[in-house]
C-alpha positions in Angstrom: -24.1 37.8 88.3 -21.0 37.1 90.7 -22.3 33.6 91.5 -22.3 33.1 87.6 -18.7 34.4 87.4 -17.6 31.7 90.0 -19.8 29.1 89.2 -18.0 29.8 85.5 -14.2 29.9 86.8 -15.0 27.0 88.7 -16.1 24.8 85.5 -13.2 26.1 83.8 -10.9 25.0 86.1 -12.2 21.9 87.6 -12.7 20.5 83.3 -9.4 20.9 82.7 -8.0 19.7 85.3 -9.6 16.6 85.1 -9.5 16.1 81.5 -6.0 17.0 81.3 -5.4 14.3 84.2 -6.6 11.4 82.4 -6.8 12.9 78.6 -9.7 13.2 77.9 -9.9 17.9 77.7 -12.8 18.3 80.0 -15.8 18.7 76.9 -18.0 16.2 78.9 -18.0 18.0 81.6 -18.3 22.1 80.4 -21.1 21.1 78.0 -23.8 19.5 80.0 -22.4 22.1 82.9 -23.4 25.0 80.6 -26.8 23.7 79.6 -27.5 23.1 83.1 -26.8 26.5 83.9 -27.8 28.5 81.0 -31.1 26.9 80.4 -32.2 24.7 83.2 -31.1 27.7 85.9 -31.6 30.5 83.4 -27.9 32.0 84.8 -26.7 32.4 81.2 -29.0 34.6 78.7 -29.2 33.0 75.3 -27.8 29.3 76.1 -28.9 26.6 73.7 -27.7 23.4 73.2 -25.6 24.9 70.2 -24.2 27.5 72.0 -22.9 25.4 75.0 -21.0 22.9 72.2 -19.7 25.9 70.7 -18.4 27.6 73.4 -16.9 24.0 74.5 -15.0 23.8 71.7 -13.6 27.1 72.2 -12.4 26.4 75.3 -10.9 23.4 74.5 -8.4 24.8 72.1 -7.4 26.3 75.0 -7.0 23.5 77.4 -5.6 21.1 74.6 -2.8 23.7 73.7 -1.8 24.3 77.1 -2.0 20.7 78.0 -0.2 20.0 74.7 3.0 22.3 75.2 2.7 20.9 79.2 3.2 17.3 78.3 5.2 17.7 75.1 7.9 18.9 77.7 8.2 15.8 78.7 8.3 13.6 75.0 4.6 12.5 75.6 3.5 13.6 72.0 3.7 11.7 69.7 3.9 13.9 67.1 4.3 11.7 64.3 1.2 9.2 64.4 -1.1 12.7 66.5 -0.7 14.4 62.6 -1.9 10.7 60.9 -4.9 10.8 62.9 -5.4 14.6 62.5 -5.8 13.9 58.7 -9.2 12.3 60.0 -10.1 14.3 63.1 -9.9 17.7 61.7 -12.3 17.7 58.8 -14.9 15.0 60.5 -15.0 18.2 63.6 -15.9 20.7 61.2 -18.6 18.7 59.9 -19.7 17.6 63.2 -20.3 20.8 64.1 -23.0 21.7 61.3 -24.5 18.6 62.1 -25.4 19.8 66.1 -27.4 22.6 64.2 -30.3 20.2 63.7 -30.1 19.2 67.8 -32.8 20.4 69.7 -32.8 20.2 73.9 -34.6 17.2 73.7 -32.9 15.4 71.0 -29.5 16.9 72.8 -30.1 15.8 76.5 -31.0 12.4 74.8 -27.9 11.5 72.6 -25.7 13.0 74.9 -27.3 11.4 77.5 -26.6 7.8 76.1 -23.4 9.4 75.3 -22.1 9.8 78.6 -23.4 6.7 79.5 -21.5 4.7 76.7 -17.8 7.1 77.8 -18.7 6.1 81.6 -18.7 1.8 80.3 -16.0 2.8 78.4 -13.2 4.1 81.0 -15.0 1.0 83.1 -13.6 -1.5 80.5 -10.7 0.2 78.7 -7.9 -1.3 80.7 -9.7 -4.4 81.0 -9.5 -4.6 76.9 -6.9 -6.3 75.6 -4.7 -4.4 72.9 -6.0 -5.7 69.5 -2.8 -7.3 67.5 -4.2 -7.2 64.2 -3.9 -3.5 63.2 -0.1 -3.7 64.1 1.4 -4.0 60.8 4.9 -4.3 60.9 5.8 -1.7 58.5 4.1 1.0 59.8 6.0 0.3 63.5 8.2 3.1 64.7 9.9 3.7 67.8 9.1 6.5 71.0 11.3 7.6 73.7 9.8 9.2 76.4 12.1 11.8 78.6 12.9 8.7 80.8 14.8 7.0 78.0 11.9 4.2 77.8 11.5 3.5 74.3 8.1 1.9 73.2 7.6 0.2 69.6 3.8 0.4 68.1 2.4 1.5 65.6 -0.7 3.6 63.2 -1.9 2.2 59.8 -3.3 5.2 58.2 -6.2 4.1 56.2 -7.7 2.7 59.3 -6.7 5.8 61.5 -8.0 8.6 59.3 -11.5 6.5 58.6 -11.7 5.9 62.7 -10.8 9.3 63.7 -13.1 11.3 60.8 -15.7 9.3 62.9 -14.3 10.6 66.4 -13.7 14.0 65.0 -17.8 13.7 63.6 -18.4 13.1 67.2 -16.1 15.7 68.2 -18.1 18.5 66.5 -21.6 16.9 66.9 -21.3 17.8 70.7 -18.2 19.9 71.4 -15.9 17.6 73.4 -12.4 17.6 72.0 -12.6 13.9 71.1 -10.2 12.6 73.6 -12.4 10.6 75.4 -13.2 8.7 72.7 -9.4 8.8 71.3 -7.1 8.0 74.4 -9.1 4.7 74.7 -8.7 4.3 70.8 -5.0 4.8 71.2 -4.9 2.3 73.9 -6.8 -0.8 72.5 -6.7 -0.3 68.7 -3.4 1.4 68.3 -2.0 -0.3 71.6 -0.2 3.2 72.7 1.0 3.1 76.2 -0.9 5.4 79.0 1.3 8.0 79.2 2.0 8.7 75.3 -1.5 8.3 74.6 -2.9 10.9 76.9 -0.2 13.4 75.8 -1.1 13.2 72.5 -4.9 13.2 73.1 -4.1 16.5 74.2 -2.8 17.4 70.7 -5.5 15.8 69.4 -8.3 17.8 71.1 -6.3 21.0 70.1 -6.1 20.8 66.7 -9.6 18.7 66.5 -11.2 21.8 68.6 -10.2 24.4 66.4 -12.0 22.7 63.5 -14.8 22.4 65.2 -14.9 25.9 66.8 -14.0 27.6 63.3 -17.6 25.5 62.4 -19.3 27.1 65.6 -18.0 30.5 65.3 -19.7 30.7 61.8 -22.9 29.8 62.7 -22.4 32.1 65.8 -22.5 29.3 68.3 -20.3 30.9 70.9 -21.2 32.8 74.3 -18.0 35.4 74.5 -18.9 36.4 77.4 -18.6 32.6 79.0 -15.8 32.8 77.1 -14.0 35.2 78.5 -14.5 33.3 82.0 -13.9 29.9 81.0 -10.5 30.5 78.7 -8.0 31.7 81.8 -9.1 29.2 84.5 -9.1 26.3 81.8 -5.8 27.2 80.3 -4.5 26.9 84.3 -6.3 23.9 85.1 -4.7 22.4 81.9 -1.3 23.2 83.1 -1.9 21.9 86.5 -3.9 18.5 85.3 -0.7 17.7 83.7 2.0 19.0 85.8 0.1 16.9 88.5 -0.9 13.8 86.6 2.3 11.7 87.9 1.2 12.5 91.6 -2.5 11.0 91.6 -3.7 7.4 91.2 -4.8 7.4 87.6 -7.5 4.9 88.6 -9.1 6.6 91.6 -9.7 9.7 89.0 -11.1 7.6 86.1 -13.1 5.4 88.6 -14.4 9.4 89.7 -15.0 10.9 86.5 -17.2 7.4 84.8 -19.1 7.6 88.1 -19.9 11.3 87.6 -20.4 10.6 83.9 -23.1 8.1 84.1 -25.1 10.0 86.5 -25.1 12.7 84.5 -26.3 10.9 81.7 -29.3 8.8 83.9 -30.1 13.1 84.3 -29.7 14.0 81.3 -32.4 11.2 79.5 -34.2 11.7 82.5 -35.2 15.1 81.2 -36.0 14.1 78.2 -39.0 11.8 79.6 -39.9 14.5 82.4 
């Protein structure tokens, strides 16, 4: 029981952290952390697949509102295009979350498997991707200052932000990971956000996206409480810290960490699937 407690707090802490660091909320990590706990260690009574998304998602409110309020200090939300791409995220999370209903541990070690593995080639190439021109339309361009004075023009055309993020948030709910892994790189290469606007407002994302999807969860009583209960403080720290930190670490050295970790991970989790 008190190596469960730790083992827990540590999760908590270390995903947020992270995820907070480089935007991304930590879901990648606390999911497959609880399933390999719960139900290939048998330290958590009841775990499914279901349940470790649910309580994810739950936790991620957490880290994304006290990651939001952390950065917002410093003008790195952009408010204005975060609520355009919530009118897509929001409702594709709930409904992403009735979907992981029909995962078993099988099908769930599998997809998120080949999940991880496609995040991992993903923070591999998403600096190496240039910006994409032709979704910045003029009209839609608008100005952001940051708290250093440095203003940066870009800009969100909304019928192709709410159809791309209903698909995030889909993904968001399907397997309880705040969809800022898949969004910060959005924001960089479609949306051609700079670094430091775009994982501030990931953060806002993967709160208000996370709330959808654990208001799905909660009904179909997908949610350990007692995990929970664990989780919620050292996440809402590790938020705080991840982003009261983030100028003080080389951004690439922790990606370069994290898509290591995430493709082994995934090689594990198809792996099981076979074994």
């Amino acid at each position: 029981m008190i190596l469960t407690i730790i083992i827990l707090i540590l999760i908590g802490l270390g995903s947020s952290v992270l995820g907070a660091l480089v935007g991304i909320g930590g879901g990648i990590i606390i999911v497959p952390a609880l399933v390999f706990i719960g139900i290939n260690l048998g330290m958590i009574e009841g775990m499914t697949p279901q349940i470790a998304i649910g309580t994810s998602s739950m936790i991620l409110v957490i880290t994304g509102l006290s990651g939001m309020l952390a950065y917002g200090k410093s003008n790195q939300v952009d408010r204005y295009n975060g609520t355009i791409f919530l009118i897509g995220l929001v409702p594709g999370a709930f409904v992403g979350s009735y979907a992981s209903s029909y995962l078993t541990i099988d099908s769930f070690n599998l997809y998120f498997g080949i999940f991880l593995i496609f995040i991992s080639i993903l923070l591999t190439v998403r600096d190496k991707i240039k910006p994409i021109k032709m979704f910045q339309n003029p009209k839609y361009m608008r100005p952001h200052v940051d708290k250093d004075g440095n203003v940066y023009n870009y800009g969100v055309q909304p019928s192709i932000a709410i159809v791309l993020t209903f698909i995030v948030g889909f993904v968001t709910g399907l397997f309880g990971i705040g969809g800022g892994a898949l969004m910060t790189p959005l924001m960089l290469i479609v949306f051609r956000m700079p670094a430091s606007i775009a994982i501030g407002t990931s953060m806002m994302l993967i709160f208000f996206s996370s709330m959808s999807s654990a208001v799905g969860h909660a009904f179909q009583a997908h949610v350990s409480y007692w995990s929970l209960l664990l989780l919620a403080p050292a996440a809402f720290y590790g938020a705080r810290l991840g982003a009261k930190f983030s100028h003080r670490f080389s951004n690439d050295s922790l990606v370069s960490l994290l898509r290591g970790a995430l493709f082994l991970i995934g090689i594990y989790l198809i792996i099981q699937t076979v074994i």
